[in-house]
C-alpha positions in Angstrom: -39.0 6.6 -66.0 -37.9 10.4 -65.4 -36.4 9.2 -62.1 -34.7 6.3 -63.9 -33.1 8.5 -66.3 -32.6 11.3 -63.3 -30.2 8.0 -61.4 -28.9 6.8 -64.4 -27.4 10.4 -65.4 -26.1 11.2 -62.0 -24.7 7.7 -62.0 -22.8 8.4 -65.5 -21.3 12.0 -64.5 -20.0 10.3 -61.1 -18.6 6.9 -63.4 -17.0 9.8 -65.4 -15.2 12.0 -62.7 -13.9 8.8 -61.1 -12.4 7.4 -64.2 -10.8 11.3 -64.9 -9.3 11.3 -61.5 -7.7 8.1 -62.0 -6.5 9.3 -65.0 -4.9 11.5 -63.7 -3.4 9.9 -61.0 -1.6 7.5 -63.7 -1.1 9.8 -66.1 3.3 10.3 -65.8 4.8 13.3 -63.4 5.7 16.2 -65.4 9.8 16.2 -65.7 11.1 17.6 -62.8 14.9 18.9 -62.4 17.2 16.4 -61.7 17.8 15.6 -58.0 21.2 14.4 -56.5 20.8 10.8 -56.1 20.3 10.1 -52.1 23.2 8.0 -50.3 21.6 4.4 -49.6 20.2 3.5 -46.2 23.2 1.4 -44.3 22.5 -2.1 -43.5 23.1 -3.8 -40.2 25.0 -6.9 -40.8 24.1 -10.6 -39.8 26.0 -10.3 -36.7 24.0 -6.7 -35.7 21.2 -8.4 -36.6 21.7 -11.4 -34.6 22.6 -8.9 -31.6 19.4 -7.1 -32.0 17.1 -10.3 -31.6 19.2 -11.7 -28.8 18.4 -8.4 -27.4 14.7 -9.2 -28.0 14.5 -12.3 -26.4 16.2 -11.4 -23.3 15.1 -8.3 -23.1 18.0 -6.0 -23.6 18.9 -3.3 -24.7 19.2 -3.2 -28.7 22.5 -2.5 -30.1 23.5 1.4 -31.0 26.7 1.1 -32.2 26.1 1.6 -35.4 23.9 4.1 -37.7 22.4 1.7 -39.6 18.7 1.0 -38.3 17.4 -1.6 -36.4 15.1 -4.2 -38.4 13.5 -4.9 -34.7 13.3 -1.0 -33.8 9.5 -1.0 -32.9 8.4 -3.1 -29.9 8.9 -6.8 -29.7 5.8 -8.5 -30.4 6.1 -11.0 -27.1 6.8 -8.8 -24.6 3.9 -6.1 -26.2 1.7 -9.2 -26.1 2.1 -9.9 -22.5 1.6 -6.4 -21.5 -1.9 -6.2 -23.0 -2.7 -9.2 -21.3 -1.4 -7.8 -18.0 -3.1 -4.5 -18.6 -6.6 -6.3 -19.1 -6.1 -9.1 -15.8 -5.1 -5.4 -14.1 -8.2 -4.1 -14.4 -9.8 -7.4 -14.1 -8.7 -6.9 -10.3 -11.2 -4.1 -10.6 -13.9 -5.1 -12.7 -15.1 -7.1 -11.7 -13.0 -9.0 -9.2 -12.5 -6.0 -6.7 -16.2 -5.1 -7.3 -17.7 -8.6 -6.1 -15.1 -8.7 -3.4 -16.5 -5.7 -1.4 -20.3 -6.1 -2.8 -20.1 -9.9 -1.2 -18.9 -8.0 2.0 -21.5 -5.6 2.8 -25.4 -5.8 3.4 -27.6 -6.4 0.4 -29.2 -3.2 0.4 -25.8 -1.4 -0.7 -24.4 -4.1 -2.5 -25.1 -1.6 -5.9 -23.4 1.5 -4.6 -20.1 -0.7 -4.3 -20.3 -1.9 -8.0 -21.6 1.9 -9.1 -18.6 3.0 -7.0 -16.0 0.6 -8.8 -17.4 1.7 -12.2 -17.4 5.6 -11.5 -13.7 5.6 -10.4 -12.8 3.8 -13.5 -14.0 6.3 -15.6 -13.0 9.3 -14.1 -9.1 7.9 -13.2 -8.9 7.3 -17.4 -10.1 10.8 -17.8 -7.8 11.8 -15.0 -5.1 9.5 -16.7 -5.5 10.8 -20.5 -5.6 14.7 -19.3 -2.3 14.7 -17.4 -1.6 11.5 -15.0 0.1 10.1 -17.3 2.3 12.8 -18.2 2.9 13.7 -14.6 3.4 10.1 -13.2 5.8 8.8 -15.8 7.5 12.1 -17.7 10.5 13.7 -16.9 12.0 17.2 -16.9 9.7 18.1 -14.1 10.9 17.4 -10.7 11.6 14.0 -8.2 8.8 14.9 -6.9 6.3 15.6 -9.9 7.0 15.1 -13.4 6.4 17.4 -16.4 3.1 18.1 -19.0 5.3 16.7 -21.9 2.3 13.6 -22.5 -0.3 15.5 -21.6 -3.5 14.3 -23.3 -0.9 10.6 -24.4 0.4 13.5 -26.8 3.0 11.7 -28.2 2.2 8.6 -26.8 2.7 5.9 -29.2 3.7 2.2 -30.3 7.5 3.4 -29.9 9.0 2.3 -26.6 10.2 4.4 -23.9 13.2 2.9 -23.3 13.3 5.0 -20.2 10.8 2.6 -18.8 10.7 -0.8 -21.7 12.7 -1.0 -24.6 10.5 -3.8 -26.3 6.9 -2.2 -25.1 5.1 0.3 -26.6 4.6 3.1 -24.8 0.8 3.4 -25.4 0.7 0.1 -23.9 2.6 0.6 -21.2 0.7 4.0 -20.3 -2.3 1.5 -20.4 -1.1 -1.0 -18.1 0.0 2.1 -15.6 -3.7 3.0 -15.8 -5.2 0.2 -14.7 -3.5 0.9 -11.2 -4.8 4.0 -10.8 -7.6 2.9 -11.1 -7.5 0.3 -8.4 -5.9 2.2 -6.2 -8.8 4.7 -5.3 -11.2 1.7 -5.7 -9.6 -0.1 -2.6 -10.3 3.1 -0.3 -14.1 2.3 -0.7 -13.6 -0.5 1.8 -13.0 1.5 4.7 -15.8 3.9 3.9 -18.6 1.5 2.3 -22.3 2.0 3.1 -22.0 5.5 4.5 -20.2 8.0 2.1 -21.8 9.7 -0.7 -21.6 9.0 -4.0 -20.8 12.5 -5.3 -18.3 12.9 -2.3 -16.1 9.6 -3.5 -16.0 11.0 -7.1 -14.9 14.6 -5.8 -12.3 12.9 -2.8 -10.6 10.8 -5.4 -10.7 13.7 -7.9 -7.9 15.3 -5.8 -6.4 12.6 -4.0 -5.0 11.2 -7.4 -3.3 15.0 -7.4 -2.3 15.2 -4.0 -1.3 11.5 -3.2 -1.5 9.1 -6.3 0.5 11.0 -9.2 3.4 12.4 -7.0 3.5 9.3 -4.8 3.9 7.1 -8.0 6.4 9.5 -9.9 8.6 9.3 -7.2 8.8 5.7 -6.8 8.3 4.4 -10.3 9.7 7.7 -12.3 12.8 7.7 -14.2 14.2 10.5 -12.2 11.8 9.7 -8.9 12.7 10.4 -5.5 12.5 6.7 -4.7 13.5 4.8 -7.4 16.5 2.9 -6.1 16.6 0.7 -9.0 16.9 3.1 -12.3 17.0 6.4 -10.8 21.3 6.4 -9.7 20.3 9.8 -8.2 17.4 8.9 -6.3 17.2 10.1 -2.8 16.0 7.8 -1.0 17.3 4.1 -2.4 14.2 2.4 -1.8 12.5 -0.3 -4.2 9.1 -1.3 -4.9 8.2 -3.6 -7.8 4.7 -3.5 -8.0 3.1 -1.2 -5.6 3.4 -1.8 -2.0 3.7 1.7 -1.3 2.1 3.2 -3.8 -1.0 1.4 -4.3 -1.6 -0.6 -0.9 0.0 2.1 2.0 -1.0 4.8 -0.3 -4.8 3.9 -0.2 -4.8 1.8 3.3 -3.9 4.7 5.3 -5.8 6.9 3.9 -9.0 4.6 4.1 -8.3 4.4 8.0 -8.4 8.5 7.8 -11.7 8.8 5.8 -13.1 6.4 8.1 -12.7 7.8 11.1 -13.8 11.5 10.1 -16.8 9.6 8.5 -17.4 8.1 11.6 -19.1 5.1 12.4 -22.2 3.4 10.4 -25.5 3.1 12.0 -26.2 0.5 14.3 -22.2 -0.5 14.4 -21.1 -2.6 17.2 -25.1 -2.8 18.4 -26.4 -5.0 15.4 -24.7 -7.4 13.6 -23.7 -6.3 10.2 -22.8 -9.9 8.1 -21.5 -9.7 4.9 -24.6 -10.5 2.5 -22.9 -13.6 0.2 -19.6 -15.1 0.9 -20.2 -16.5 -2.9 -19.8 -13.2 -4.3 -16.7 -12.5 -2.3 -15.4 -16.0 -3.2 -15.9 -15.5 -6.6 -14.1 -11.8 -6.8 -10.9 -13.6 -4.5 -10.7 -15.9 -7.3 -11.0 -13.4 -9.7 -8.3 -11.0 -7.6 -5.9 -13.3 -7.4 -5.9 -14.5 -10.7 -5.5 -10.6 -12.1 -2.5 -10.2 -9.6 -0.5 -12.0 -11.8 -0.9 -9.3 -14.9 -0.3 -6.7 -11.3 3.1 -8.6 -10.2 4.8 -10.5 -12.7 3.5 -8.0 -15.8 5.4 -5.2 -13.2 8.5 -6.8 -14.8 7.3 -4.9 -18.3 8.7 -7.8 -20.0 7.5 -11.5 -20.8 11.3 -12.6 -19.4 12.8 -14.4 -16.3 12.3 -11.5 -13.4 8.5 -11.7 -14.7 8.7 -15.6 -14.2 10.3 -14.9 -10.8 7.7 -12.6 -9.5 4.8 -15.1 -10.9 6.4 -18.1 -8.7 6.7 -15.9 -5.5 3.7 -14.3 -5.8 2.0 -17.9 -5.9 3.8 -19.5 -2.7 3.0 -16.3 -0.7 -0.4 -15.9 -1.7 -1.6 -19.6 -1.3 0.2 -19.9 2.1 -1.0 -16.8 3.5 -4.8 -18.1 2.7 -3.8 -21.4 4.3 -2.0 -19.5 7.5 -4.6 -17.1 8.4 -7.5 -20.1 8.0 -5.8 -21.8 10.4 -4.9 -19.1 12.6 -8.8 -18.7 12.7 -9.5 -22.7 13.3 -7.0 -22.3 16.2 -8.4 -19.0 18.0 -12.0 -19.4 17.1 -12.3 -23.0 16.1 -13.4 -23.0 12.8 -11.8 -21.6 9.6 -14.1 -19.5 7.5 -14.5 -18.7 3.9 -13.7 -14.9 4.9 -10.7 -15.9 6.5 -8.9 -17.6 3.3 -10.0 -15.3 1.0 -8.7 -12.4 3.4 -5.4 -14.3 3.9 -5.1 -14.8 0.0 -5.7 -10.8 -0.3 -3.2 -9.8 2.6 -0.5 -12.0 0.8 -1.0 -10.7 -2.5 -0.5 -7.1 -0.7 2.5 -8.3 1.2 4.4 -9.9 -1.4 3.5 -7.2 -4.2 6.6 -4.8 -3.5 9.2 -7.7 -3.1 8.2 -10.4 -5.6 10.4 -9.1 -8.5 13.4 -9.2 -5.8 12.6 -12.6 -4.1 13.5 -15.8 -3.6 10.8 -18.7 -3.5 12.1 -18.9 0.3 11.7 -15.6 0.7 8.1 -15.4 -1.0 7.3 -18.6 1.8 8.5 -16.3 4.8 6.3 -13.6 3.4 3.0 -15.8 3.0 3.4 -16.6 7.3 3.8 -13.9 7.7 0.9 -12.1 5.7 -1.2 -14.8 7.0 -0.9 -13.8 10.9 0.0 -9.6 11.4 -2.7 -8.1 8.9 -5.3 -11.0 10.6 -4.1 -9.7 14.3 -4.8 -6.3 13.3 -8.0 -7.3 11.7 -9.4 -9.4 14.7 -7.2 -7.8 17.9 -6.0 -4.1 16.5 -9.7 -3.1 15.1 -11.4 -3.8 18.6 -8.8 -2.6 20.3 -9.0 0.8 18.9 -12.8 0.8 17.4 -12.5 2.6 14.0 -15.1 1.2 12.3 -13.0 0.2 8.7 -16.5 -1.3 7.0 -14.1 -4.0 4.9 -10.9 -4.3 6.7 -9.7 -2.4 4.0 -6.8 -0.3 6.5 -5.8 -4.1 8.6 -5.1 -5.8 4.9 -3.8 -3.0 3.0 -2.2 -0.5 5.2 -0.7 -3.1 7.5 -0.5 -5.3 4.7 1.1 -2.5 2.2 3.5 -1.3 5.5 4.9 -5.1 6.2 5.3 -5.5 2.6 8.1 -2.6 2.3 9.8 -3.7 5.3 9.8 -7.3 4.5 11.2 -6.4 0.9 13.9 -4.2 2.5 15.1 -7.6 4.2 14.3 -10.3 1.8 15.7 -8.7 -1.5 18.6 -10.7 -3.0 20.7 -10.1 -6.1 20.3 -14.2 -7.0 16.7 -13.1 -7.7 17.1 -10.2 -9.8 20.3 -8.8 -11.3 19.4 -5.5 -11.9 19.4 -4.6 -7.9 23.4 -4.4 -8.6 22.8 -1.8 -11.0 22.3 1.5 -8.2 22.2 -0.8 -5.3 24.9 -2.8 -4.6 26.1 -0.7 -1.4 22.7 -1.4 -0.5 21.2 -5.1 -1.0 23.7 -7.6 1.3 22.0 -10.5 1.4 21.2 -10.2 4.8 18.0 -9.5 6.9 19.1 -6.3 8.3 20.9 -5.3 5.2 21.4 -1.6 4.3 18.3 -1.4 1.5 16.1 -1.9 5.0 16.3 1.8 6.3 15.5 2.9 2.8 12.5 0.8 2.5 11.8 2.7 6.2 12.6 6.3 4.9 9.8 5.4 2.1 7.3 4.3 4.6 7.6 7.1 6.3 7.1 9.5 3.3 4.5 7.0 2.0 2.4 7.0 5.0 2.9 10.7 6.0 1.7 12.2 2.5 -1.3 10.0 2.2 -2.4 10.9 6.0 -1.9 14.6 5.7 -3.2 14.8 2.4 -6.3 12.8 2.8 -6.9 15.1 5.9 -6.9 18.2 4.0 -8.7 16.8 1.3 -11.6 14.8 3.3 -12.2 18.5 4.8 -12.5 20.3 1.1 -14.5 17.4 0.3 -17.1 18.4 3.7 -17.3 22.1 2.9 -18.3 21.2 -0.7 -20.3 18.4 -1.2 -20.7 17.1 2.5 -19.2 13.3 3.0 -22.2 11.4 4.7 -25.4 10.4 3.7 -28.3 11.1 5.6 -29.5 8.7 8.7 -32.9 8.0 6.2 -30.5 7.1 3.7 -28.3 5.1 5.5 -31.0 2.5 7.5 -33.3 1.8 3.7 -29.6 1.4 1.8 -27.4 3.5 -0.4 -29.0 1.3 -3.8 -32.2 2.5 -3.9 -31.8 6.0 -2.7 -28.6 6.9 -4.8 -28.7 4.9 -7.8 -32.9 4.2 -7.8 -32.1 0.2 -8.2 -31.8 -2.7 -6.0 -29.3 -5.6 -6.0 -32.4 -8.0 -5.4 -36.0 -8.0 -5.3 -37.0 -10.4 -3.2 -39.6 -9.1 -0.2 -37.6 -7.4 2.0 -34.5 -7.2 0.3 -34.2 -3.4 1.3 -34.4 -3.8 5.2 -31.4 -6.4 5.3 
C-alpha cells in the first residue's frame, strides 16, 4: 500500500506540472508593441503556375522571372522518385550482382574473400563519400581539376536541388546516387587481382586511389566547372562527353587493374593448372542481376525520369543484348561451342561500351556498338591476354579497360544531336553528325588523361601500398584459399571444399 500511495503521488504531481505547462502555453501573449503590418507574399499567377509545372514535366528549368515563389520550388516528386530507384539498382550492380559475378568466377576456396571484398569497399567508399568525396567530386570554387570542401560531411546537403547538376532532384538524393559509383568503381579492380591480394592491402589501395584517381577523375568529367565536361561546363578544356562513366568508372578502374596485376604478379600454379571458375550459376545469376542495375547506371545518368533517360534505356538494351549474342557466337565460330561465360562476358563488355554514349545515341548507333563490344574486348580476352601473359584473374582489364577505352572513342563518333538536344548547348562546333566528327579528338584527349592518371597513379600508390602493409598473401595462404585463412569461414563445407 505504501508503494501504491508512493505511484499514485508521483503520478498526481506529474498530472499537475503537465496540465500547468499547458496552461501556460494557452494562456494569451502578453501585449506586445504594435509591429508594422508585413507586405503580403506575391502570388504567381495561373499562367506562372502553369509554366512552373510544364517545367516539371519536361524537366526544365522553373520560371525566375518573377519574385513571387514557386508552388513547385522543392524537387519534383517523379523525377526524385526515379533517382532513388536508380540509386538502389546502382548499388544493386554491387551488391550483390557484381559480388556473385566474380565469386562464380574464381575457385571455391576464395569465393568469400570476393564477397568480403565487395562489402568492405562499400563501407569504406560511403565513409570516404560523407567526409569529403562528395564535396570534392561535385562542388565548385575549387579548381577543374579538384573541387572545394564546401559539402564536406553532406554539410548542406539537402532535399533542395542543385540546379547546377538537377533542378527537380534533391540534392541528398543525387549525392546518393553519385555514391553508388564509387563504390563500384574500386569493386571492379578486384577482378584483376582476385585470389592473391590481401585483404588489408585492398582496403588501404582504394583508400588513396579514390584521392588520387576517383575524386579528381570524376570532378573533371562530371563537375560543373570540370576539365572535361563538354556538355555543361562552356569553359571546359577539353570538350569531351561521357554520360555515364566510360572513363571514369570503366578506363579508370580497367587500367589500373592491369597495373596491380602485373606488380602482384601471377597466382600460383597459373598457366600450369587449370583454374575454372567454381559455378557458372553464380556468375549467371550476378549477369542478370548486372545488367538489370545498369539501367538505374545509364538511363538514371540522365538525373531525370524524361526522354534522354528513355533514350539511354533503349540503347543500352540493343547494345547489351547484341554484344551477349555477338561474342557467343564469335566463341561457337572459333572454338565451336558458345559458353555461358561467353554471353554473360559479352552482355558485361556491352554494358561498358555503350555506358559513355547511350544518353547521345541513336538505336543504330547503340546496334553498331553491341558488334562491336561483342568482338574487340573478346579478342583481347582470348588473343591479347595470351599474347602478352598478365595474369588479369577475371578479365577485368580485356572488358573494362578495352571495353571503357572503345566506349569513349565510339561515343566521340556515334554522338548525334537527334538523340539528345543538349549536345548543341557547348558543342555544336563539335558534334557533326559524322564518324570522324570534331567531338572524336576530344573523346581522344580524355583517354589519354583518363588512362595516364589511373596508370601513374596506381603505380605510385600500389608501391605505398608494398612498403606499408605488403600487397600479397603468403604462398601457404594462397594454395588452402584466401576464405579460411583471412575471414576464418568457408563458402562450402563439403569434404574437400578447401583444396579446390
Amino acid at each position: 500500500m505504501k508503494n501504491l500511495a508512493i505511484i499514485l503521488g508521483l503520478m498526481t504531481v506529474m498530472v499537475a506540472g503537465l496540465a500547468s505547462v499547458q496552461a501556460a502555453d494557452d494562456a494569451p501573449a502578453a501585449a506586445a508593441p504594435a509591429a508594422a503590418v508585413a507586405a503580403p507574399t506575391p502570388e504567381r499567377s495561373v499562367t506562372e503556375r502553369l509554366e512552373d509545372l510544364e517545367a516539371y514535366v519536361n524537366n526544365g528549368a522553373r520560371n525566375t522571372s518573377t519574385n513571387a515563389p514557386s508552388k513547385i520550388a522543392g524537387p519534383g516528386p517523379g523525377h526524385n522518385g526515379w533517382m532513388m530507384t536508380s540509386s538502389a539498382l546502382v548499388l544493386f550492380m554491387t551488391l550483390p550482382g557484381l559480388a556473385l559475378f566474380y565469386g562464380g568466377l574464381v575457385r571455391r576456396k576464395n569465393v568469400l574473400s570476393v564477397l568480403a571484398q565487395c562489402l568492405g569497399i562499400a563501407g569504406l567508399v560511403s565513409i570516404l563519400w560523407w567526409v569529403c568525396g562528395y564535396s570534392i567530386t561535385f562542388s565548385k570554387g575549387g579548381t577543374s581539376f579538384w573541387g572545394s570542401m564546401t559539402w564536406a560531411f553532406l554539410n548542406g546537403v539537402d532535399s533542395a536541388p542543385n540546379t547546377d547538376y538537377a533542378g527537380w532532384v534533391s540534392q541528398n538524393v543525387f549525392s546518393m546516387y553519385q555514391m553508388m559509383f564509387a563504390i563500384i568503381t574500386p569493386a571492379l579492380i578486384i577482378g584483376a587481382i582476385a585470389e592473391r591480394m590481401k585483404s588489408s592491402a585492398i582496403l588501404l589501395f582504394v583508400t588513396l586511389w579514390m584521392f588520387v584517381v576517383y575524386f579528381p577523375l570524376a570532378h573533371m568529367v562530371w563537375g560543373a566547372d570540370g576539365l572535361m565536361n563538354g556538355v555543361w561546363n562552356a569553359d571546359a578544356k577539353i570538350k569531351a562527353i561521357d554520360f555515364a562513366g566510360g572513363t571514369v568508372v570503366h578506363m579508370s578502374s580497367g587500367w589500373s587493374a592491369l597495373i596491380l596485376c602485373l606488380l602482384l604478379g601471377k597466382r600460383q600454379g597459373h598457366g600450369k593448372e587449370p583454374m575454372p571458375p567454381h559455378s557458372m550459376v553464380l556468375c549467371m545469376v550476378g549477369t542478370g542481376m548486372l545488367w538489370v542495375g545498369w539501367y538505374g547506371f545509364n538511363a538514371g545518368s540522365a538525373v531525370a525520369a524524361d526522354g534522354v533517360a528513355a533514350n539511354a534505356f533503349m540503347t543500352t538494351t540493343l547494345a547489351t543484348a547484341t554484344a551477349s549474342f555477338v561474342w557467343a557466337m564469335a566463341e561457337y565460330i572459333t572454338r565451336g561451342k558458345p559458353s555461358i561465360l561467353g554471353f554473360c562476358s559479352g552482355a558485361v563488355a556491352g554494358l561498358v561500351v555503350v555506358t559513355p554514349a547511350c544518353g547521345f545515341i541513336t538505336a543504330s548507333g547503340a546496334m553498331a556498338i553491341g558488334v562491336v563490344a561483342g568482338l574487340v574486348p573478346y579478342l583481347a580476352c582470348w588473343k591479347l591476354k595470351a599474347w602478352l601473359g598478365y595474369d588479369d584473374a577475371l578479365d577485368t582489364f580485356g572488358v573494362h579497360a578495352v571495353g571503357g577505352t572503345l566506349g569513349a572513342l565510339m561515343t566521340g563518333m556515334l554522338a548525334r544531336n537527334s538523340a539528345n538536344g543538349n549536345l548543341a548547348l557547348n558543342l555544336k562546333d563539335y558534334v557533326k553528325d559524322g564518324i570522324f566528327q570534331p567531338l572524336l579528338l576530344e573523346q581522344i584527349k580524355a583517354v589519354a588523361l583518363t588512362l595516364t592518371l589511373a596508370v601513374v597513379g596506381t603505380v605510385i600508390i600500389a608501391y605505398i601500398v608494398k612498403a606499408v602493409t605488403g600487397l600479397r598473401v603468403s604462398t601457404e595462404v594462397e594454395v588452402s584459399g584466401l576464405d579460411l585463412a583471412e575471414h576464418g569461414e568457408e563458402g562450402y563445407h563439403s569434404a574437400g571444399s578447401s583444396r579446390l
